[in-house]
Structure formats: C-alpha cells, structure tokens
DODO-363478 format. One record per residue: y, x, z of N, C-alpha, C, O in turn. Coordinates in pm, whole numbers. Layout:
// DODO-363478
<n.c2:Y, n.c1:X, n.c3:Z, ca.c2:Y, ca.c1:X, ca.c3:Z, c.c2:Y, c.c1:X, c.c3:Z, o.c2:Y, o.c1:X, o.c3:Z>
...
// end
This chain:
// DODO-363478
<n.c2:3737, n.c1:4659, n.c3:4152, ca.c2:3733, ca.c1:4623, ca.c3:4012, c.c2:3603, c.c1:4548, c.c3:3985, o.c2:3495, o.c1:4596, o.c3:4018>
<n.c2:3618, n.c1:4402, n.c3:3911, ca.c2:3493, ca.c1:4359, ca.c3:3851, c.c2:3450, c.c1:4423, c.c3:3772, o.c2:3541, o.c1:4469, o.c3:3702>
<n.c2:3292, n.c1:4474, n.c3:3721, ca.c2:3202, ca.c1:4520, ca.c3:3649, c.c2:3269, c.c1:4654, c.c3:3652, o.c2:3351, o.c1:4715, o.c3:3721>
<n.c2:3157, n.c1:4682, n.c3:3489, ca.c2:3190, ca.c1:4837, ca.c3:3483, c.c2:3196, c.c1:4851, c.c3:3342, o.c2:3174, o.c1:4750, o.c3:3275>
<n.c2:3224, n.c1:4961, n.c3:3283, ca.c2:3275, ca.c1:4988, ca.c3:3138, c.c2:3212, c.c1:5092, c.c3:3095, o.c2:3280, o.c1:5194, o.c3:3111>
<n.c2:3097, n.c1:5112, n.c3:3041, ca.c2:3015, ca.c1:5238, ca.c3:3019, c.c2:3018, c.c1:5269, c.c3:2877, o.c2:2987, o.c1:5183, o.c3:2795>
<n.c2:3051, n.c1:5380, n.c3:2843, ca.c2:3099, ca.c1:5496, ca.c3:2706, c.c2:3026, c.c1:5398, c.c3:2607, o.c2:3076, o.c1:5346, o.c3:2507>
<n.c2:2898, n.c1:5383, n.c3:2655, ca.c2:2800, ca.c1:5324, ca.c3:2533, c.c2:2835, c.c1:5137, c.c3:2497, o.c2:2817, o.c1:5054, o.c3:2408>
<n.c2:2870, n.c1:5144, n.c3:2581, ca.c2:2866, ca.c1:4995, ca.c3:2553, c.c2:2999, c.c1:4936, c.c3:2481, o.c2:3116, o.c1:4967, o.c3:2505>
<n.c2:2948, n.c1:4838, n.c3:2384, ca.c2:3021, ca.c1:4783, ca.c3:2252, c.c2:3113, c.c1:4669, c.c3:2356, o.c2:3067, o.c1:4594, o.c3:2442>
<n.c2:3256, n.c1:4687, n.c3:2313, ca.c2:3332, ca.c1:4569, ca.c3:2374, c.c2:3338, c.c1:4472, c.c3:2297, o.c2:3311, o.c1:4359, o.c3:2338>
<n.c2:3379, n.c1:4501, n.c3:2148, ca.c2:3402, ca.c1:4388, ca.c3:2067, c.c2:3296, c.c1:4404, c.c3:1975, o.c2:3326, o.c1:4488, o.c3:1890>
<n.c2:3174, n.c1:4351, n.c3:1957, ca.c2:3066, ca.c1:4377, ca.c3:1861, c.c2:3074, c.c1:4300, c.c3:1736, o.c2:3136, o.c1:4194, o.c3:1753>
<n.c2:3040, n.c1:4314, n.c3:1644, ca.c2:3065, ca.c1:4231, ca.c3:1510, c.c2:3021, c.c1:4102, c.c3:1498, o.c2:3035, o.c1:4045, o.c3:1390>
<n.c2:2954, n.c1:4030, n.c3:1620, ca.c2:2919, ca.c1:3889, ca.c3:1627, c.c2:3049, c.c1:3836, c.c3:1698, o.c2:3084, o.c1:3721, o.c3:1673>
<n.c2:3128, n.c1:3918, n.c3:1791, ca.c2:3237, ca.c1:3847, ca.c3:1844, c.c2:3360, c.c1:3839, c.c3:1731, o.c2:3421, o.c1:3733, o.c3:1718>
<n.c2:3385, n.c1:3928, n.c3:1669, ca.c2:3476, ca.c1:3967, ca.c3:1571, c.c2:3500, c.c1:3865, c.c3:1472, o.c2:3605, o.c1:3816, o.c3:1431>
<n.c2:3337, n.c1:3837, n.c3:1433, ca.c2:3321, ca.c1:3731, ca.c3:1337, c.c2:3306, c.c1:3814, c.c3:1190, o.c2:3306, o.c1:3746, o.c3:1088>
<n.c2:3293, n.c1:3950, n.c3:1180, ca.c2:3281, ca.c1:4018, ca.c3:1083, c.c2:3181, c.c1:4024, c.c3:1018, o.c2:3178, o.c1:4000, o.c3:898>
<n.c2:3064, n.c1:4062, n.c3:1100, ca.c2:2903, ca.c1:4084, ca.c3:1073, c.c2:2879, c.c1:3928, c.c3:1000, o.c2:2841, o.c1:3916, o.c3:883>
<n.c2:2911, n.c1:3805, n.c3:1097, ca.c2:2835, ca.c1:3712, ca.c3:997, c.c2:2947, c.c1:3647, c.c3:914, o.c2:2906, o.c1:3550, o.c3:850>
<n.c2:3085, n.c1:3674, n.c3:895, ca.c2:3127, ca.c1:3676, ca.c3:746, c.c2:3072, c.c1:3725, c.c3:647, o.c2:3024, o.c1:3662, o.c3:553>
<n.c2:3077, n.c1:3841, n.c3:663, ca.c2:2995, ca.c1:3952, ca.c3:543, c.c2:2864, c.c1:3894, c.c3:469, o.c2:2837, o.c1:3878, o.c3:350>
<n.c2:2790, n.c1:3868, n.c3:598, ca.c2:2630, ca.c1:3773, ca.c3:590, c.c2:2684, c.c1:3635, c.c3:493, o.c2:2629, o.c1:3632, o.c3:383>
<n.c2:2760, n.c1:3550, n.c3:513, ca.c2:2755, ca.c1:3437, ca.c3:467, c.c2:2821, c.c1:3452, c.c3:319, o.c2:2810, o.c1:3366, o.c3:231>
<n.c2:2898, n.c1:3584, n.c3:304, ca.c2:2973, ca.c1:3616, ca.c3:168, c.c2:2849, c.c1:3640, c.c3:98, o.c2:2832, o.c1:3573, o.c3:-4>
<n.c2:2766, n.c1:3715, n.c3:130, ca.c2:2652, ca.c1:3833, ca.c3:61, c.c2:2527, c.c1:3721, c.c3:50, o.c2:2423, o.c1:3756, o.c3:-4>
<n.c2:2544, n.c1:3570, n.c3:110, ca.c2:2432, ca.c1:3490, ca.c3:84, c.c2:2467, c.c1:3406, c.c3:-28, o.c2:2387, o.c1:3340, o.c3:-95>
<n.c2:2619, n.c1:3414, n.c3:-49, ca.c2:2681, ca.c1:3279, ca.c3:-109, c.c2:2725, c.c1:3378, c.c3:-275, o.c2:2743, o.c1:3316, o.c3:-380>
<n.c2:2733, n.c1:3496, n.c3:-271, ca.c2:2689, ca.c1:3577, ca.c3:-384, c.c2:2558, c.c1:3567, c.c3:-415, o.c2:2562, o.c1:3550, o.c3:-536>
<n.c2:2430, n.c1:3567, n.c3:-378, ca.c2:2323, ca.c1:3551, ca.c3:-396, c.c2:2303, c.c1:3409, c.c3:-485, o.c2:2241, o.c1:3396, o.c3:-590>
<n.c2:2377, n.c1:3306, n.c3:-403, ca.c2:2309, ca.c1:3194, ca.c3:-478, c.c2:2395, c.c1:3163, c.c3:-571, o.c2:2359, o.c1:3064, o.c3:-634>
<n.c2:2528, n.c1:3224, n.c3:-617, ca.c2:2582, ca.c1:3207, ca.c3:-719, c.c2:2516, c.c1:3351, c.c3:-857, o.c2:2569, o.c1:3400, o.c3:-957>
<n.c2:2385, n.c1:3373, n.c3:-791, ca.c2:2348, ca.c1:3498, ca.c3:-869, c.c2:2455, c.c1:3614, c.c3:-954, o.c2:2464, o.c1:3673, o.c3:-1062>
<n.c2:2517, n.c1:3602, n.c3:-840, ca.c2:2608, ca.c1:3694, ca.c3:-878, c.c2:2544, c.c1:3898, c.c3:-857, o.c2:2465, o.c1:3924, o.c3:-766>
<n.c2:2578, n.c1:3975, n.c3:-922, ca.c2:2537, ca.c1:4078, ca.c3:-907, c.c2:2647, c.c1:4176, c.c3:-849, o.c2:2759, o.c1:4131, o.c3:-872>
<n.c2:2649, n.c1:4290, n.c3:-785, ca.c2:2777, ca.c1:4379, ca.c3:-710, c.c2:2849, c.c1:4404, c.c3:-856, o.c2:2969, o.c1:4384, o.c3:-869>
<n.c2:2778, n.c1:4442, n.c3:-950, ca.c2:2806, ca.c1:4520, ca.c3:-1127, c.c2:2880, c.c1:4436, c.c3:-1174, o.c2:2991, o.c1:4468, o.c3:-1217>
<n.c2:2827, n.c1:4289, n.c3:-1178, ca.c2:2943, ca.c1:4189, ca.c3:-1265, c.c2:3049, c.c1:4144, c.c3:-1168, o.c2:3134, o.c1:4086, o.c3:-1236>
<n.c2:3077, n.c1:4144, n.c3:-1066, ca.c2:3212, ca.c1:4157, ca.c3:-1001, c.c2:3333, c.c1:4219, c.c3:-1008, o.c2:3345, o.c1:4340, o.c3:-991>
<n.c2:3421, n.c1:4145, n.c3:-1032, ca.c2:3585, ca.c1:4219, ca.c3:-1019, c.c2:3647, c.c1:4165, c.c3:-870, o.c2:3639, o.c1:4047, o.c3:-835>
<n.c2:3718, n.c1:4286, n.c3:-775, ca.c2:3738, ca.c1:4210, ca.c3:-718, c.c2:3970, c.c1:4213, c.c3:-713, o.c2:4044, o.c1:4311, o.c3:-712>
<n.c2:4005, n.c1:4072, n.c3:-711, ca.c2:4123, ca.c1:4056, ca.c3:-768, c.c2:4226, c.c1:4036, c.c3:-632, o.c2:4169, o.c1:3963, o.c3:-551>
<n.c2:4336, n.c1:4073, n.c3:-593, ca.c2:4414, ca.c1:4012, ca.c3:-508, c.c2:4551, c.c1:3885, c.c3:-594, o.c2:4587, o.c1:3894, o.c3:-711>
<n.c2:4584, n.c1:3820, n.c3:-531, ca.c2:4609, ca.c1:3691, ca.c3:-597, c.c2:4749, c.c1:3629, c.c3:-474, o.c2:4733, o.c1:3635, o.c3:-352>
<n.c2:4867, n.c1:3578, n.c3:-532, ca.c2:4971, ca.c1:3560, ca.c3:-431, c.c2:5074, c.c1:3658, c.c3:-416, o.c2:5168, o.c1:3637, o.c3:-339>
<n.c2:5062, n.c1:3779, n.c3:-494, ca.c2:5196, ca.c1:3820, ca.c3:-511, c.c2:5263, c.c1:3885, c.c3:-650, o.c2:5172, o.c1:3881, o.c3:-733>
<n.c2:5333, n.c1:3918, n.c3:-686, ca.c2:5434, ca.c1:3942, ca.c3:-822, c.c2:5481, c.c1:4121, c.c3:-791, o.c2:5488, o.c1:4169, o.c3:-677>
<n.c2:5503, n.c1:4181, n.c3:-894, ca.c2:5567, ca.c1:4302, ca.c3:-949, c.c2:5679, c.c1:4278, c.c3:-992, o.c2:5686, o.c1:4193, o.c3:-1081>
<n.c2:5798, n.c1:4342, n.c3:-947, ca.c2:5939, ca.c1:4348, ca.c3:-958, c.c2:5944, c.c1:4391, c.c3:-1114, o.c2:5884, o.c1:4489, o.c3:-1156>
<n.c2:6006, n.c1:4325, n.c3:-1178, ca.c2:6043, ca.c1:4417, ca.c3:-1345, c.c2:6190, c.c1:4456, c.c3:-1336, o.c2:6190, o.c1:4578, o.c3:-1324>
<n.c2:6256, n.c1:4433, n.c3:-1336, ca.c2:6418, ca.c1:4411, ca.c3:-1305, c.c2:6469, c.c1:4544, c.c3:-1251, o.c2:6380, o.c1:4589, o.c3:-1179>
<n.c2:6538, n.c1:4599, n.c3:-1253, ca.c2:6551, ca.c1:4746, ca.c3:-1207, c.c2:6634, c.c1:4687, c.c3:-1047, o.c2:6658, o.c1:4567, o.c3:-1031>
<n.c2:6663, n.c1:4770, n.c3:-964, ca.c2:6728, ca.c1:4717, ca.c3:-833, c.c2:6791, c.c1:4877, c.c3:-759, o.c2:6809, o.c1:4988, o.c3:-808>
<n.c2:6806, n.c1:4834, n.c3:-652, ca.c2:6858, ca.c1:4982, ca.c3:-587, c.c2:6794, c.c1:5021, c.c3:-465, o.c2:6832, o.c1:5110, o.c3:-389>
<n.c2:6664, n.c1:4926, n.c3:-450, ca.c2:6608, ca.c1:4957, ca.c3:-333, c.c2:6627, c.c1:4888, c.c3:-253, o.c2:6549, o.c1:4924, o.c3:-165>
<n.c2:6709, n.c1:4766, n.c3:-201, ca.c2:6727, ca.c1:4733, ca.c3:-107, c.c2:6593, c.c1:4597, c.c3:-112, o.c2:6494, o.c1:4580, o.c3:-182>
<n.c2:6670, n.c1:4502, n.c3:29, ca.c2:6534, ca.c1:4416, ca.c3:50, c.c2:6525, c.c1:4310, c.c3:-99, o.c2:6424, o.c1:4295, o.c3:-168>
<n.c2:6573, n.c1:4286, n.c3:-107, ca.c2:6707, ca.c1:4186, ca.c3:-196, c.c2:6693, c.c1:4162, c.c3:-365, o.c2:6676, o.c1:4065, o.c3:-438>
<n.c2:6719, n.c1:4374, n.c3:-388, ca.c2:6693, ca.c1:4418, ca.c3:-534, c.c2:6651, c.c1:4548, c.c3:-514, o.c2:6711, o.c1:4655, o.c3:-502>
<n.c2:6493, n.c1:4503, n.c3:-511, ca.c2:6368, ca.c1:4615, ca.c3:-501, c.c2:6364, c.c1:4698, c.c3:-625, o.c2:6393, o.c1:4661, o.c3:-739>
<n.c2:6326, n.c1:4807, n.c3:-589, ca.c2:6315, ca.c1:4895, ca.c3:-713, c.c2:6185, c.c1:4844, c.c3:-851, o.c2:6076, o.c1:4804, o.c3:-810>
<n.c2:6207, n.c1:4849, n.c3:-992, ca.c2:6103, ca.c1:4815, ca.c3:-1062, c.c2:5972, c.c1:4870, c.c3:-1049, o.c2:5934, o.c1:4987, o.c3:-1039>
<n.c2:5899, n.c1:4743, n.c3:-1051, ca.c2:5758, ca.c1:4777, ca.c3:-1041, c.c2:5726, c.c1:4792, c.c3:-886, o.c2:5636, o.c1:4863, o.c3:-841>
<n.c2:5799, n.c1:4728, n.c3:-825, ca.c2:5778, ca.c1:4714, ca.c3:-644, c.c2:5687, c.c1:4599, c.c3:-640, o.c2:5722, o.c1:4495, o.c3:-695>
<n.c2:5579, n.c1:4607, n.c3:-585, ca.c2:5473, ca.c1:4477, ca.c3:-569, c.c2:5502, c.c1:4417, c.c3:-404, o.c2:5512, o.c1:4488, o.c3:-304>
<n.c2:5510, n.c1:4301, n.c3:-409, ca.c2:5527, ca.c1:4249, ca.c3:-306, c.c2:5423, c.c1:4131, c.c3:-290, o.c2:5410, o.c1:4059, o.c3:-389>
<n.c2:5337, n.c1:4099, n.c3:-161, ca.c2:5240, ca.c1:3978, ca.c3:-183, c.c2:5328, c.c1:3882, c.c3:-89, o.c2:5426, o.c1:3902, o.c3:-17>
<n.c2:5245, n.c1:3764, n.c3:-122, ca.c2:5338, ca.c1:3598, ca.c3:-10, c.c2:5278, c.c1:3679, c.c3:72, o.c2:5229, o.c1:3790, o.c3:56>
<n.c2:5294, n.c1:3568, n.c3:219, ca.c2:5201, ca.c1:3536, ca.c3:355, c.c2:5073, c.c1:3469, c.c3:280, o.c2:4961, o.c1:3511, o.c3:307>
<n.c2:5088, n.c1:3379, n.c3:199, ca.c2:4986, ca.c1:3293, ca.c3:181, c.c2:4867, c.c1:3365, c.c3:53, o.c2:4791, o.c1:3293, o.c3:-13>
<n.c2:4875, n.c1:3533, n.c3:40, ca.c2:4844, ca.c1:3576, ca.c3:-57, c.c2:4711, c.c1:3519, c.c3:-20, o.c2:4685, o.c1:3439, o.c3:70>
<n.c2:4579, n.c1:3614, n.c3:-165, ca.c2:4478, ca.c1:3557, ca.c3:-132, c.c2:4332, c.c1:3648, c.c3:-253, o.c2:4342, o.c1:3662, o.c3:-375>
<n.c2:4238, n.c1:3685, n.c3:-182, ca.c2:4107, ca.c1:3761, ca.c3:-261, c.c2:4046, c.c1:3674, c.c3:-330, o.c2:3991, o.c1:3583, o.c3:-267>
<n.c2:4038, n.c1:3675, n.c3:-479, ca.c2:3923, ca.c1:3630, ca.c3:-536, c.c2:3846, c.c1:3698, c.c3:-627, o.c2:3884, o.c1:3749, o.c3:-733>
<n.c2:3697, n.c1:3693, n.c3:-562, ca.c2:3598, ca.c1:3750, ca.c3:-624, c.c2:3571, c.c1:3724, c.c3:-742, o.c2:3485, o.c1:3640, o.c3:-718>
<n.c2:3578, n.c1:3729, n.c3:-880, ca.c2:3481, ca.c1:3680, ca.c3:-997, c.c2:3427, c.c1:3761, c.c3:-1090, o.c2:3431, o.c1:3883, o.c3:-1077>
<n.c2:3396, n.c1:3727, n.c3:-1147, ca.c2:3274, ca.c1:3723, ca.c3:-1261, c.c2:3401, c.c1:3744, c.c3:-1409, o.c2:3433, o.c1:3638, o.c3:-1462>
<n.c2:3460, n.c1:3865, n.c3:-1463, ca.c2:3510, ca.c1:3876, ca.c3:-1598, c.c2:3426, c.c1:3775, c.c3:-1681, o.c2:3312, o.c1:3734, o.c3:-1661>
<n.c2:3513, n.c1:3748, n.c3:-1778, ca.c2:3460, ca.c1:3723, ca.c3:-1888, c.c2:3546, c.c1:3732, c.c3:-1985, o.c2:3661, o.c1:3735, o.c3:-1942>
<n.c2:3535, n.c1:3737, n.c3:-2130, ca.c2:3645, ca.c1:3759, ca.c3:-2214, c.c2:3684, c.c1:3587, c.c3:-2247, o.c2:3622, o.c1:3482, o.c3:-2225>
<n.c2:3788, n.c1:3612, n.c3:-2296, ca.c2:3866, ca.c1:3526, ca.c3:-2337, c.c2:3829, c.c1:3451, c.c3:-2466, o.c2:3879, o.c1:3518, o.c3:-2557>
<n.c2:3780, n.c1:3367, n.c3:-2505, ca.c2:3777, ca.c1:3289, ca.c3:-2654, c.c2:3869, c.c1:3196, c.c3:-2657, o.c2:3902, o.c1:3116, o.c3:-2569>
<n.c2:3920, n.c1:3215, n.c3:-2797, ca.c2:3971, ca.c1:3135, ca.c3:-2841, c.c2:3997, c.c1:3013, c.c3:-2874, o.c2:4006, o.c1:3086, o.c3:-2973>
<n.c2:4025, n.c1:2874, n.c3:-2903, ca.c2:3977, ca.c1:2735, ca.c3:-2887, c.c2:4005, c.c1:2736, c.c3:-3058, o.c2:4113, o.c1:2753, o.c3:-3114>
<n.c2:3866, n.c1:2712, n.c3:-3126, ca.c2:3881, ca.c1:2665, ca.c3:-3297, c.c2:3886, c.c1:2501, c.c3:-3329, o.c2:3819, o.c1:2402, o.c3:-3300>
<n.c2:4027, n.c1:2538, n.c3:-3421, ca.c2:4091, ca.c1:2387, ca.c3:-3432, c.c2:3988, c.c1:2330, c.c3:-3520, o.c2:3936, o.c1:2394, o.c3:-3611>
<n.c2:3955, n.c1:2188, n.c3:-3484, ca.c2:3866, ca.c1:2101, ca.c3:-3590, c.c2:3872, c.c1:2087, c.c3:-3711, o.c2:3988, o.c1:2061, o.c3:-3745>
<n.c2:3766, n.c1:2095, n.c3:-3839, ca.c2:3792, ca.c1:2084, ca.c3:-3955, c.c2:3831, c.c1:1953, c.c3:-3972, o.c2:3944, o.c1:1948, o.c3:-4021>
<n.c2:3785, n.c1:1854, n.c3:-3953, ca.c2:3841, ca.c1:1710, ca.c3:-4020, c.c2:3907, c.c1:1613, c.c3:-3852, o.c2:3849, o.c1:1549, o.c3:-3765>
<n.c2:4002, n.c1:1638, n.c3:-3869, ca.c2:4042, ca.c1:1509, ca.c3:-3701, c.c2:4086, c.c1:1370, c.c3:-3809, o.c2:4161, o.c1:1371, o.c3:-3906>
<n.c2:4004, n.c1:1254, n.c3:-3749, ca.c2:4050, ca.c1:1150, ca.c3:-3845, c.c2:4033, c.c1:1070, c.c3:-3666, o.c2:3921, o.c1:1089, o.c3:-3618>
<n.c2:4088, n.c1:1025, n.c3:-3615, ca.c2:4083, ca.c1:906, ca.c3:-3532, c.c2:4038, c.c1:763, c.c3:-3553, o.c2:4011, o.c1:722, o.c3:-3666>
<n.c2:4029, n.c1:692, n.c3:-3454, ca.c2:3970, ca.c1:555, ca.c3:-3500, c.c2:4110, c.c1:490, c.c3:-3513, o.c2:4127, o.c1:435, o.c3:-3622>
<n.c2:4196, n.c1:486, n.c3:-3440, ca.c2:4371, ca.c1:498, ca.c3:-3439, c.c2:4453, c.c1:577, c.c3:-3443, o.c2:4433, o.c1:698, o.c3:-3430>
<n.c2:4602, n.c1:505, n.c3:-3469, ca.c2:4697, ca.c1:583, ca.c3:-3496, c.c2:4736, c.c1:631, c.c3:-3364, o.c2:4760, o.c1:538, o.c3:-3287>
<n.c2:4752, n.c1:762, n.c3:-3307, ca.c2:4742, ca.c1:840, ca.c3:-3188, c.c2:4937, c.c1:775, c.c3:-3165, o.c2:4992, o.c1:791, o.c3:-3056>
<n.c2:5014, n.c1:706, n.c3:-3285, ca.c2:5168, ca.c1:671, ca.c3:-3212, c.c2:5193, c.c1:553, c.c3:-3242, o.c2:5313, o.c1:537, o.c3:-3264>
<n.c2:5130, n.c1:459, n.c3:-3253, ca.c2:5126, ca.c1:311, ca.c3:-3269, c.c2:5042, c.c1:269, c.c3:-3142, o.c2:4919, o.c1:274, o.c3:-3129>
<n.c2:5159, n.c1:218, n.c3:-3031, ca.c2:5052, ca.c1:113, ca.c3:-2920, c.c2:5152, c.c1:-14, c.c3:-2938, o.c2:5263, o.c1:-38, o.c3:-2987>
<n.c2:5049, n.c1:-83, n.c3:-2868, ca.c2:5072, ca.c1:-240, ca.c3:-2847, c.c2:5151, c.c1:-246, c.c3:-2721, o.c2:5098, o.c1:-246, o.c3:-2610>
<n.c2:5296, n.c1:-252, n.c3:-2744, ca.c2:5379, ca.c1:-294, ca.c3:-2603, c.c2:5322, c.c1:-428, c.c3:-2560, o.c2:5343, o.c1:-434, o.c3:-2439>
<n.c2:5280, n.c1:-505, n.c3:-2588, ca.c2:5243, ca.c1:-601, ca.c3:-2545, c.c2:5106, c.c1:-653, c.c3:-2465, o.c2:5080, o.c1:-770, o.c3:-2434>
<n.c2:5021, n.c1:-527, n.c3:-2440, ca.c2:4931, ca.c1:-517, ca.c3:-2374, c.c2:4964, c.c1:-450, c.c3:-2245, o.c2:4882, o.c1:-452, o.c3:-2153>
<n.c2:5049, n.c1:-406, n.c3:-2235, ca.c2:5129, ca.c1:-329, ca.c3:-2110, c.c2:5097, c.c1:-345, c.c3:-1983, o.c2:5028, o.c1:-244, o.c3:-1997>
<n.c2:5080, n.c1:-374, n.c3:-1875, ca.c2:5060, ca.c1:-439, ca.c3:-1722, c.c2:5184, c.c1:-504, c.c3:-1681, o.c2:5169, o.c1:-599, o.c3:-1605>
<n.c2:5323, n.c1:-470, n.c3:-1720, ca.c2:5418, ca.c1:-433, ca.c3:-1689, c.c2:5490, c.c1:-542, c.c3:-1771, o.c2:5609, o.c1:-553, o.c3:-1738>
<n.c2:5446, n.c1:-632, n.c3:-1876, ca.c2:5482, ca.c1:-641, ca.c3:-1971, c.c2:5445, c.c1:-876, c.c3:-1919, o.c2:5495, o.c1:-973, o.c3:-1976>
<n.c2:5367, n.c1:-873, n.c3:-1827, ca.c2:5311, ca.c1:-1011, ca.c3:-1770, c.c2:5387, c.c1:-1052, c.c3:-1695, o.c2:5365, o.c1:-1159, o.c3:-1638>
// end
C-alpha cells in the first residue's frame, strides 16, 4: 500500500473543501458592505408553498407542502420596511404625455 493513514490526520481539510475560504470571503464581503450579524435576515429564494389542497401524491401535494427548484437560491439582506411612493402635488408636463408626431418616426423616412 502507498503511504499511510494516521487517526490524526485531516483527509479533507477546509482549504480543500473550499469551505474555510468561502466563509472568509462571505465574512470579508459582509464587512465591506458594513453589514452587521443583527441587521441580517437570512432568506431562501426559488421555491413556492402548495395552497391548493391535494392527496399527497407527487402531482397534488398536500397544502402548504414547500417545494424548492434545482436552481433555488440564499439571499442574505438587510430588512427594511416598506414605504410607500407619494403621488405629486402638481404634475403639469412640458407636453402632452398622448400627442406624438408620427412624422418624426425612423420608420416613417
């Protein structure tokens, strides 16, 4: 047998894995988005909840069965509440937003 395999020794260590410096490059790239662990939500994203009642099968899942794609997907953010968009007191345009000139057209030469 080539080599040897001793109790102590790490086969797959977190530099081969690619784990250790994921983590590192997540936890640097939170940093410079000054993000804090406290203001984080963290969200899964890519799949839907059954509403529909069913019988269990693959087909027609029972309600409230969560299922994700292949292509699901984690995103980290930052809550914030929701505001509202306040409509303008005076909209007066410089033009009429349904009067154009067919005759300036590209299409029209």
């Amino acid at each position: 047998m080539n080599g040897s395999l001793d109790p102590e020794e790490r086969v797959l260590d977190d530099s081969l894995m690619g784990r250790g410096d994921w983590l590192g490059q997540l936890s640097l790239a939170l940093e410079k988005l000054e993000m804090k662990h406290d203001d984080l939500e963290v969200v899964i994203g890519g799949g839907q909840i059954y509403e529909i009642e069913g019988d269990g099968t693959r087909w027609k899942p029972v309600k409230g069965t969560r299922k994700y794609n292949k292509d699901a997907f984690i995103v980290i953010r930052r809550p914030s509440p929701a505001v509202s968009s306040i409509p303008m007191d005076d909209f007066n345009p410089g033009h009429d937003p349904y009067e154009w000139n067919h005759a300036d057209y590209p299409g029209n030469k």
